[in-house]
C-alpha positions in Angstrom: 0.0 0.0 0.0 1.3 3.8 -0.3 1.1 6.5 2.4 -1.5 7.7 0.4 -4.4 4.3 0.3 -2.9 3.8 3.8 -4.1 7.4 5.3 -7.3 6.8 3.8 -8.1 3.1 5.2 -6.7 4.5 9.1 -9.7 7.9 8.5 -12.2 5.9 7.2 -11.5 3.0 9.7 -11.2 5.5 12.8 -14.3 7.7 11.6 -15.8 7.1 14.9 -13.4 8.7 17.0 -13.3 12.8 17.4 -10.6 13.3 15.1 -9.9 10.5 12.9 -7.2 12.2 10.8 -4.8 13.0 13.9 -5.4 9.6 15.2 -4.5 8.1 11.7 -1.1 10.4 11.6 -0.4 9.4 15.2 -0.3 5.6 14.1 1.5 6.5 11.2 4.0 8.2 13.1 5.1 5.4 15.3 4.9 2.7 12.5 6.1 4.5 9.5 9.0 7.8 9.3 6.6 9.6 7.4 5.2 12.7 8.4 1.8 14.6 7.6 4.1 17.3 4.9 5.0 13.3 3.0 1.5 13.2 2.4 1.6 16.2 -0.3 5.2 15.4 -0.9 5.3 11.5 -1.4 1.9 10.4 -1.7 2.8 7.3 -3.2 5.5 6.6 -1.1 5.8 2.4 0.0 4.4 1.2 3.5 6.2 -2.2 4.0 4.1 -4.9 4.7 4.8 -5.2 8.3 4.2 -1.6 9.1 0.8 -2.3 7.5 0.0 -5.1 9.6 0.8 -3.0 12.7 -2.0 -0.3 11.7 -4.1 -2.9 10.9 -3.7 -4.4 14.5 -3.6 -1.2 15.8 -7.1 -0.1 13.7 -8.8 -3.6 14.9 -7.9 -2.5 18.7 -8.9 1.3 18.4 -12.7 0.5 16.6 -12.8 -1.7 20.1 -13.0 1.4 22.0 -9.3 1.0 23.3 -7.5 4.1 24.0 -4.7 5.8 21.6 -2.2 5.8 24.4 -2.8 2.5 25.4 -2.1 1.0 21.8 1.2 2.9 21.9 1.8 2.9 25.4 3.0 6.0 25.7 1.0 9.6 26.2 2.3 12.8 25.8 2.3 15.4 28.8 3.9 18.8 29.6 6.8 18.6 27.2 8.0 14.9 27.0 6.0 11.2 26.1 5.0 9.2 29.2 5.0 5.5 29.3 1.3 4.3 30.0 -0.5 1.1 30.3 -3.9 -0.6 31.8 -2.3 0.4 35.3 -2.5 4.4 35.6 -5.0 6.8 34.2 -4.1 8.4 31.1 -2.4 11.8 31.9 -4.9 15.0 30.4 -3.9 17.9 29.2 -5.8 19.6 31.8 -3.6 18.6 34.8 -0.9 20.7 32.8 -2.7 24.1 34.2 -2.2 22.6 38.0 1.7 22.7 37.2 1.8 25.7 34.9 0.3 27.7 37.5 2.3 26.2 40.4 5.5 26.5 38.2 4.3 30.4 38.1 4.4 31.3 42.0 8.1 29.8 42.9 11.5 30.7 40.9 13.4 28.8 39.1 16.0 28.7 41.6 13.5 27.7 44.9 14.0 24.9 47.1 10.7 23.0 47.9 9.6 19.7 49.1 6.5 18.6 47.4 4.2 15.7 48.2 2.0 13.9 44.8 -0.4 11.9 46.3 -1.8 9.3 43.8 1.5 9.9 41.3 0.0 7.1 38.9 2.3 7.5 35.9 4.2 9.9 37.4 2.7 12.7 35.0 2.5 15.3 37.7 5.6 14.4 40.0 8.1 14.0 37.0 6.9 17.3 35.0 7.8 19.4 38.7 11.0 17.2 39.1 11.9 17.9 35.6 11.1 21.8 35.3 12.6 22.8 39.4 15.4 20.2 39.9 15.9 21.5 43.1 12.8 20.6 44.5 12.6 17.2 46.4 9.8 15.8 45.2 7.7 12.8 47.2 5.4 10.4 44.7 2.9 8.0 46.4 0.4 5.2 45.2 -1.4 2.6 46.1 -0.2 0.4 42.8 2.7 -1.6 43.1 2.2 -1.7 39.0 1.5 2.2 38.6 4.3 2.9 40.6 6.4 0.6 38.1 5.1 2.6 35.8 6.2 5.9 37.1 9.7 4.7 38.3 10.2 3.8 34.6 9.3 7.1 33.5 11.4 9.0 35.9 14.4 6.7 34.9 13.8 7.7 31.5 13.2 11.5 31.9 16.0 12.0 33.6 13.9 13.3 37.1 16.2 12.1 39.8 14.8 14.4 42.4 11.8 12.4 42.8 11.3 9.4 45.3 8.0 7.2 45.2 6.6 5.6 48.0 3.9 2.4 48.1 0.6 3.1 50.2 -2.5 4.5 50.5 -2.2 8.1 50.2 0.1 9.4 53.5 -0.3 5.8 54.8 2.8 5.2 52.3 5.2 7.7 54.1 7.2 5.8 56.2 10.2 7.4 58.9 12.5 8.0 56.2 10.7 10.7 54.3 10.3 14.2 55.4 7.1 14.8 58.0 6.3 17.8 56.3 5.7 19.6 53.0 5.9 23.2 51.5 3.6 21.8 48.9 1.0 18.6 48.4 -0.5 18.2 44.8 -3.0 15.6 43.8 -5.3 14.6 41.4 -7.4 11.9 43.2 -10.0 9.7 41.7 -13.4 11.8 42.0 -16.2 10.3 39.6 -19.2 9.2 41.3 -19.5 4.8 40.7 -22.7 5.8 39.6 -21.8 8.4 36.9 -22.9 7.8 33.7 -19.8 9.4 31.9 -17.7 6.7 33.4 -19.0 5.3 30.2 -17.8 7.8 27.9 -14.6 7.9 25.5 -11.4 5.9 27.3 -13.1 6.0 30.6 -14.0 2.5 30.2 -10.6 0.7 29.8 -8.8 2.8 32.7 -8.4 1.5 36.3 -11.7 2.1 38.2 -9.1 2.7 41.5 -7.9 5.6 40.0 -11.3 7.3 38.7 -14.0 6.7 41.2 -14.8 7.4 44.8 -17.2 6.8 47.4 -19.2 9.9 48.5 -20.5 10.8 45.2 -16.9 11.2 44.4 -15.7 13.3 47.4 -14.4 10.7 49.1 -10.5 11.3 48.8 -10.3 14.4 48.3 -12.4 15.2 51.5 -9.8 12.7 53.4 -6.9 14.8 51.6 -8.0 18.1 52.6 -8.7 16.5 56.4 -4.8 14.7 56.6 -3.1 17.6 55.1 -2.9 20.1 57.5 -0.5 17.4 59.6 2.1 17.0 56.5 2.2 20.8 55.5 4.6 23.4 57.2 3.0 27.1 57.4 2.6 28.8 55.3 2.2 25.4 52.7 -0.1 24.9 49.6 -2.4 22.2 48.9 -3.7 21.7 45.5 -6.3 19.2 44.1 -7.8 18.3 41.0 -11.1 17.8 40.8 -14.5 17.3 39.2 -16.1 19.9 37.2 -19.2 20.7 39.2 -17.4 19.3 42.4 -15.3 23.1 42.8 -17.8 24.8 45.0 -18.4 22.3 47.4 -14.9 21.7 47.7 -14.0 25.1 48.8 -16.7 25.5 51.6 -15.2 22.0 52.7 -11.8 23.9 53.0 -13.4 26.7 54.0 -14.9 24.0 57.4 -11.4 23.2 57.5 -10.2 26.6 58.4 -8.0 26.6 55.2 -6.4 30.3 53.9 -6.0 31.7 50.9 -8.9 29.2 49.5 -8.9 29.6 45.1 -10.7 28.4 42.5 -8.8 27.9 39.0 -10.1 26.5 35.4 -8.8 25.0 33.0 -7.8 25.2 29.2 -11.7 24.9 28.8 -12.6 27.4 30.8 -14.3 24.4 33.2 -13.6 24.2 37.0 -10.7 22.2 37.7 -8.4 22.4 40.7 -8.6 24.2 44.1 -5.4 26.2 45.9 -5.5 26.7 49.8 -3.0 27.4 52.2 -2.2 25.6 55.5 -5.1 26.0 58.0 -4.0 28.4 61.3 -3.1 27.2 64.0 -5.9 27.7 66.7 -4.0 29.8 69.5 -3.9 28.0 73.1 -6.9 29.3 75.6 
């Protein structure tokens, strides 16, 4: 077949996904060396008949519903590819604007310890480790396998300022990491079991452990923003993902908590996505 019949089968095969021509150039990409410009340029250019069968297999595997970045095994995130499989939710562009504006209130040149609660792939842990290298940076989860996961993709990006931990959220620091934190960042599972969009678009094929909680999804983060206060030096920041309709809530919960500084951000889409607070006061003695 040429690059030419080849793009054609991949968009008409992947015509049910949102955008079937980037999802046919991002096969292409990691089977062939051609490039979207070789489409103009070399439309009749070869595809060996292995790299057909890939996209084929590939193809086959997508119209099943399974995610892109589980095919390839690899996402990308901030500025670098992530290793991914069944193990560890599939990093969003979204969680970016949690570390872009974190990124934004310290210097280059800070010194911070930071605590990601729930690392999964590592997206959020290694894309601080990578961009302030002299931060110490504290990764837990509950997944021997996700943690696999992220160690692999620390190795490989180069983030040696980064530690990861096994345990249920601060259940996994043990006597050997520091007791407290200028920062703790998390994006916990926060989808309702009973949600019905748990049965949209890759939702599906990722690990339940890492999408949904109890308490119509409030579960973990309620237990994050009651534990924190104990792991955070004054004046220190807790951030969390969350929900889009869970925001408001979520600040009157910090608000209960006696929390400062309590902010709501959005995301790329405008929706409500993550939550800044500082350290709760301490109460002074009677």
């Amino acid at each position: 077949m040429t690059l030419a019949e080849i793009y054609q089968y991949l968009c008409v095969k992947l015509s049910h996904t949102e955008s079937p021509t980037s999802e046919a150039w991002e096969l292409l990409r990691h089977a062939t060396p051609w490039q979207p410009k070789d489409l103009i340029a070399r439309p009749q250019a070869d595809i060996t008949p292995d790299a057909v069968l890939q996209l084929k297999q590939w193809v086959t595997l997508r119209q099943q519903g399974k995610p892109l970045a589980y095919i390839l095994e690899k996402k990308h995130f901030w500025k670098f590819d992530l290793a991914v499989n069944e193990a560890v939710l599939i990093p969003r562009s979204d969680t970016e604007c949690l570390i872009e504006w974190l990124l934004a209130q310290f210097p280059e040149d800070s010194t911070k310890t930071v605590l990601d609660l729930g690392t999964g792939s590592g997206a959020i842990a290694i894309a601080l480790a990578v961009e302030r290298p002299h931060w110490h940076i504290i990764a837990t989860d509950q997944s021997e396998t996700a943690l696999s996961v992220a160690k692999h993709n620390a190795m490989t990006l180069g983030a040696t300022n980064v530690s990861f931990y096994l345990g249920n959220w601060f259940a996994a620091l043990d006597q050997s990491v520091p007791g407290v934190f200028d920062i703790i960042i998390s994006n916990p599972p926060y989808i309702a079991n009973d949600d019905p969009y748990l049965q949209q678009g890759d939702l599906p094929f990722e690990p339940k452990i890492a999408l949904i909680a109890s308490h119509q999804g409030f579960e973990a983060l309620h237990h994050i923003i009651a534990l924190a206060p104990t792991f955070l030096q004054a004046p220190g920041l807790l951030i969390l993902e969350h929900g889009y309709q869970q925001q408001a809530q979520l600040m009157v919960q910090l608000e209960i908590a006696q929390y400062q500084n309590i902010q709501g951000h959005c995301d790329y889409q405008s929706n409500p996505r993550f939550v800044t607070a500082s350290k709760p006061l301490r109460k002074e003695s009677p």
